[in-house]
N, C-alpha and C positions, 0 to 999 in steps of 0.2 A: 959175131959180136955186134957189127951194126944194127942186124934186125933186132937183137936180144934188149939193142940200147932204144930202138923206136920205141919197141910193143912197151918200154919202160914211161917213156915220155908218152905215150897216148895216157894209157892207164893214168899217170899222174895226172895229166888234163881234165879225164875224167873223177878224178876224186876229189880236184880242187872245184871243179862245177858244182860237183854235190855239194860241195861246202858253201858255196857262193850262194844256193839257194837255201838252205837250211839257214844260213841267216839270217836272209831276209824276211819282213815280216809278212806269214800268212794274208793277214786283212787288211782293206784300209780302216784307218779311224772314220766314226762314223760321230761326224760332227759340223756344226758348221763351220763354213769357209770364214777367214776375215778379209778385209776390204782388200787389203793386199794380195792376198792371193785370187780370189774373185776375179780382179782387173788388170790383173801384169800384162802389162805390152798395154793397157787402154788410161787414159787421162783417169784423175781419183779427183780433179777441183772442179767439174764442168759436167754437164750432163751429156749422157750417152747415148746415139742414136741405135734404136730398138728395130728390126723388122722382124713382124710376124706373120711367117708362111704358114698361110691354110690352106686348104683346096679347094679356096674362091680367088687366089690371090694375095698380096702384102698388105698388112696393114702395119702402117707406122706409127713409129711411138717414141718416146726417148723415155729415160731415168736419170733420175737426180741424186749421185752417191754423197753429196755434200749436206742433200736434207734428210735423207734416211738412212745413212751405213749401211748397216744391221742387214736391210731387208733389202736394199741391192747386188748387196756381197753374195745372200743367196738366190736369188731370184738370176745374176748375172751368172754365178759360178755353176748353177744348176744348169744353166743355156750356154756355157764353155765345154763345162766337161771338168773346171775346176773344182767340184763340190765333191761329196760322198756322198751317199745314199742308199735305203736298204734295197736291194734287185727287190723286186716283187715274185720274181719267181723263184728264184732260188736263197732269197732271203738271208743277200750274205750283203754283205757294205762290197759298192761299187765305184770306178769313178768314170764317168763316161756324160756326155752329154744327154739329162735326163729329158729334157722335152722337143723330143723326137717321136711323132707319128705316134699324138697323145689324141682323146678327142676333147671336143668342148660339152663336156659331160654336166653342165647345166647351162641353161638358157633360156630367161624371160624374156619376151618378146616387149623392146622399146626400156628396158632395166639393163641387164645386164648379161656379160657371156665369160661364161668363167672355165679354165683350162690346167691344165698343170698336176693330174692327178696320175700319175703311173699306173695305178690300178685303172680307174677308167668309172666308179662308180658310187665317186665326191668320199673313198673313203680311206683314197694312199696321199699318202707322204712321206720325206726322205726317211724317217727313221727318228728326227728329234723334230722340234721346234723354237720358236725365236719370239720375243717379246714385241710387241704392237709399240713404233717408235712415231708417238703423236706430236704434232708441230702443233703451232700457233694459226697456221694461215688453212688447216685440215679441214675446219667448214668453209672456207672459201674456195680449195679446191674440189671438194667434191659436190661444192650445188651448181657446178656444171658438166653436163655431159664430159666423157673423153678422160675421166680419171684411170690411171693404172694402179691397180691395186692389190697388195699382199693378201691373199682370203683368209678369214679364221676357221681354222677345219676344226670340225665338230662332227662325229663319227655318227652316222648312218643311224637311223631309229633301230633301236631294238640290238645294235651292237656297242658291245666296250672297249675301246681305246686298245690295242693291244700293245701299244710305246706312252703308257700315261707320262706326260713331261713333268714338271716342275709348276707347282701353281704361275700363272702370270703368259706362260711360253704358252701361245695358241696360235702361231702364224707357221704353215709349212712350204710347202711348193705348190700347193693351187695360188691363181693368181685369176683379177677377172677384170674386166675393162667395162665401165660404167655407160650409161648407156642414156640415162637421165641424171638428175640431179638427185643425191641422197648424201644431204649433210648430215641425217641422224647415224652414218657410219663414221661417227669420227669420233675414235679412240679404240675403238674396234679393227678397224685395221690400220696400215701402213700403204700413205698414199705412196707410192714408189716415182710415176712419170704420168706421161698423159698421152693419147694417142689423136693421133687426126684425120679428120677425113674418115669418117664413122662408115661409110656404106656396104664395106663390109662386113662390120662386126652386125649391123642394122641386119643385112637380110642371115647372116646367121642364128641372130636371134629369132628372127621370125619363124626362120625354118626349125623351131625349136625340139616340135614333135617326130621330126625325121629321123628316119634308120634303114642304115646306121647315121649315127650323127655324124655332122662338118667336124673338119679334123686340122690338128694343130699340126704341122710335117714338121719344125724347125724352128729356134729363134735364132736369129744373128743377132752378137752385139758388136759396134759399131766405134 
């Protein structure tokens, strides 16, 4: 009777498992994050200290969630592991920390160095897009070196969009760090923070023809 009454109780354990995942939902939402989830456990009135591990070294930066929401919720929730996103390779919505041991898949030398592509060749992003959120003071930050900036992806010559967004939404998960002054990018992208102490991103950009290219390992937010 005891053993007749286990093999009863396993069994049930096992059928209410199955049920426990049968409920739950297959995928995640593939959408962007809001400010709130982005930043839980990190201040939402102040800006946030940024490092960006390469393999040259840190390069620092902070973000300003009080001037751009929008485009720090994803750009931070993307480098928590808070976001969604479509895998590249198995092309399902994921939620994992996306910019890990990405490269800097373009770089002008004394311009700019730009990172954040999952795919690897200026032509991945999470799966949607997010509207270009322009301030007032946009030309003043970016006509000097050291801006952080949300990039507008723009799909590869000769290829079409295969997540066309919504007219307006042109901003994904590439991101690039200004390297001179270029005030005629304003409205075009989303100035996000600003980085200091350029010498790294300097000789990455120089080394721009190298292969394999300098590589992004990790961002911590702060």
């Amino acid at each position: 009777m005891s053993r007749a009454r286990n093999l009863f109780v396993v069994v049930s354990i096992l059928l209410q498992a199955c049920g426990d995942r049968s409920s739950q939902p297959s995928a995640f939402e593939l959408r962007a994050p809001s400010l709130a989830e982005a930043l839980a456990g990190l201040h939402k009135d102040r800006p946030l200290a940024v490092a960006l591990e390469t393999d040259l070294g840190t390069l620092h930066c902070s973000v300003d969630p009080t001037r751009t929401p929008h485009a720090v919720a994803l750009f931070v929730g993307l480098a928590r592991g808070r976001a969604t996103f479509l895998d590249p390779v198995t092309h399902q919505p994921v939620q994992r920390p996306m910019y890990r041991n990405l490269t800097f898949h373009r770089a002008v030398p004394e311009m700019f160095i730009q990172s954040g592509d999952p795919i690897g060749d200026s032509s991945g992003n999470p799966g949607y897009r997010i509207a270009v959120e322009a301030r007032a003071d946009d030309v003043e930050r970016l006509n000097r070196p050291g801006a952080l900036v949300l990039a507008r992806y723009t799909p590869p010559p000769g290829r079409t969009d295969p997540h066309p967004p919504p007219p307006g939404m042109v901003l994904g998960s590439q991101f690039a760090v200004l390297l001179s002054a270029m005030p005629h990018l304003a409205g075009q992208v989303s100035v996000i923070g600003e980085c200091a102490d350029l010498a790294i991103a300097r000789t990455i950009a120089a080394d721009s023809g190298k292969q394999p290219p300098h590589r992004l390992l990790w961002v911590q937010v702060l």
